[in-house]
C-alpha positions as CSV (number, residue, x, y, z in Angstrom):
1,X,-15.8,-5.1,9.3
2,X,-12.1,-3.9,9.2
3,X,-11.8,-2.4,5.5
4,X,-8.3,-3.5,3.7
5,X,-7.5,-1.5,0.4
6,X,-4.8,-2.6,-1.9
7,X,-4.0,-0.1,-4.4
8,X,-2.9,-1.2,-7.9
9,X,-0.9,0.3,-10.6
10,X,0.3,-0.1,-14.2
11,X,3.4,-3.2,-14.8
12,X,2.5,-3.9,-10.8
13,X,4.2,-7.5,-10.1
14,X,1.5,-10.3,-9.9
15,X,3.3,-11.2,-6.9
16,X,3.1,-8.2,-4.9
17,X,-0.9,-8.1,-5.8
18,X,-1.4,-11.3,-5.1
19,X,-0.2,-11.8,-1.5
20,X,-2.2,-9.3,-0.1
21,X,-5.3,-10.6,-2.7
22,X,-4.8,-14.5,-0.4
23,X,-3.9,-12.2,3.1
24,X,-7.0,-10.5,2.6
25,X,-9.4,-11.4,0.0
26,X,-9.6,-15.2,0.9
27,X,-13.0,-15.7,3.5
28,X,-11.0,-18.2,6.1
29,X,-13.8,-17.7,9.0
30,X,-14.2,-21.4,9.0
31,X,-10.6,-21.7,10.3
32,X,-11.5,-19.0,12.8
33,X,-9.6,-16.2,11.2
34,X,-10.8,-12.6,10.6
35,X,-12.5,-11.5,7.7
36,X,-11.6,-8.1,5.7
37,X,-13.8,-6.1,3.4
38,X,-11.0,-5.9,0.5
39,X,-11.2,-3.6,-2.2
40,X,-8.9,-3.3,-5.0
41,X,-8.4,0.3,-5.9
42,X,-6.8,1.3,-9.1
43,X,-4.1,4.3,-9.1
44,X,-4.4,4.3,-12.6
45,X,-7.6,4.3,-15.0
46,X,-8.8,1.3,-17.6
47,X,-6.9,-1.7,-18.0
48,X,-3.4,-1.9,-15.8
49,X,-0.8,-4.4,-17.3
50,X,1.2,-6.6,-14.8
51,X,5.5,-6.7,-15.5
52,X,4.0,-10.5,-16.5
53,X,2.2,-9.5,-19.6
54,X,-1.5,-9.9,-18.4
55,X,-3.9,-7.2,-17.8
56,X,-5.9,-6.4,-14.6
57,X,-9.3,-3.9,-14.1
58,X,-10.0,-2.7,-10.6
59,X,-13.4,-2.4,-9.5
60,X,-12.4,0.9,-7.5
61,X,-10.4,3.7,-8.0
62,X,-8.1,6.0,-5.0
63,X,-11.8,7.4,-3.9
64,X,-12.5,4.7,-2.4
65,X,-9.3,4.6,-0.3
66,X,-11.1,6.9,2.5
67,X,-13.2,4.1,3.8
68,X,-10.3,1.7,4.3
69,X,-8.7,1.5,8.0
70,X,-5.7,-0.4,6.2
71,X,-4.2,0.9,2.5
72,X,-1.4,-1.5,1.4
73,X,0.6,-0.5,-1.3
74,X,2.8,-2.7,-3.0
75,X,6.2,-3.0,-4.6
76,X,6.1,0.0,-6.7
77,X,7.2,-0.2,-10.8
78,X,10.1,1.8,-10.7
79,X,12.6,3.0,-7.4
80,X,13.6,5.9,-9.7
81,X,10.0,7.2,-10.8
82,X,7.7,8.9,-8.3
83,X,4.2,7.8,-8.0
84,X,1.4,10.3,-9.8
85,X,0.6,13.0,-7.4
86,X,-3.0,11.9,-7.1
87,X,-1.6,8.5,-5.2
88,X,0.1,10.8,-2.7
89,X,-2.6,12.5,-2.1
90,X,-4.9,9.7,-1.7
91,X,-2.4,8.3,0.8
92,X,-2.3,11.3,2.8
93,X,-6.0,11.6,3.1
94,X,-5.7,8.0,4.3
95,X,-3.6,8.2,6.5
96,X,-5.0,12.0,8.2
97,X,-8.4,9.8,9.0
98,X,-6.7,7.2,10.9
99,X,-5.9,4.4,8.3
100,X,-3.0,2.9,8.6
101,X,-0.6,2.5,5.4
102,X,1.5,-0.5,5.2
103,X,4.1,-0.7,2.1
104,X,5.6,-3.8,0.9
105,X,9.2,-3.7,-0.9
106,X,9.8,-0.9,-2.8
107,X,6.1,0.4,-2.0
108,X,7.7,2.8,0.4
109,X,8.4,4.8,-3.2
110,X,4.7,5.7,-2.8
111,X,5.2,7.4,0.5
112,X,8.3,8.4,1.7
113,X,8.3,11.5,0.2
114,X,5.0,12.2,2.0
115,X,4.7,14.2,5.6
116,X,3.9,11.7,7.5
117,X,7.2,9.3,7.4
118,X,10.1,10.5,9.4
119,X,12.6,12.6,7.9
120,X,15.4,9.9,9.1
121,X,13.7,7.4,7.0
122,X,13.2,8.8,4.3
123,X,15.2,7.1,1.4
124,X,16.8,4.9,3.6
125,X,15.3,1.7,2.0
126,X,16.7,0.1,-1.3
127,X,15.5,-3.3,-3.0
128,X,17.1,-6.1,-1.2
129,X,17.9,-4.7,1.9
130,X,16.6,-4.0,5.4
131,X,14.7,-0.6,6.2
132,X,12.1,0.9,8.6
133,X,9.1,3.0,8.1
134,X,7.4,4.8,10.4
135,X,4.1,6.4,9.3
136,X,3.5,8.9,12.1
137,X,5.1,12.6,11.9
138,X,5.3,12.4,15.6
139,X,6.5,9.3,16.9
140,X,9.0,9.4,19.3
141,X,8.1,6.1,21.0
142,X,9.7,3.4,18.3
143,X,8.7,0.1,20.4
144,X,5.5,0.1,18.9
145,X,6.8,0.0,15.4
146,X,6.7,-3.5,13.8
147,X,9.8,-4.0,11.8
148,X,9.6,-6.4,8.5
């Protein structure tokens, strides 16, 4: 079973946890759609507050990010603050054993200063507007690139 990871952090937006929480943590196989093993992997340790107030606990930390052939990462807290080292590297471990790393919104924060997005689009995205990532040092071939 295809292994989805969505990493959370401290003042993450309920929003941008919970659409990938109904993408992938919802069991629709009685609608003929695909299951995921999801996991919820912390960034951070012990209880993580949402920008709404509430708290959250993740029942796996960055670890567990090496058995996941998707790692989303969602909107991160602040465009001007870098993610903790330890995420980055997480990521890049990911990412060097095949799993693919999607970002939503300002997510990108947690990897575009990694290797393995394009030096051209690196930085290129800000909240609000259009940008593309491409997770592959080596991709000249753009057409296979899915654009959101």
């Amino acid at each position: 079973m295809h292994t989805v990871a969505l990493v959370v952090f401290d003042r993450i937006s309920p929003f941008e946890m919970a659409v990938p929480c109904e993408v992938f943590g919802t069991d629709r196989s009685d609608m003929g759609l695909p299951n995921y093993r999801f996991v919820v992997c912390a960034a951070e340790e012990g209880l993580l507050r949402t920008d709404a107030g509430f708290g959250i606990v993740a029942s796996h930390g960055l670890t567990e990010l090496r058995h996941a052939q998707t790692v989303v990462i969602p909107g991160w807290r602040d465009v001007e603050e870098d993610p903790p080292a330890e995420l980055v590297e997480a990521l890049q471990r990911s990412y060097q054993s095949g799993a693919r790393i999607v970002s939503l919104c300002s997510g990108d924060r947690a990897i575009r200063n990694t290797y393995f997005v394009h030096e051209e689009e690196k930085g290129r995205h800000r909240f609000g507007q259009a940008g593309r990532y491409v997770l592959g040092a080596h991709l000249n071939d753009l057409s296979s690139v899915s654009y959101v």
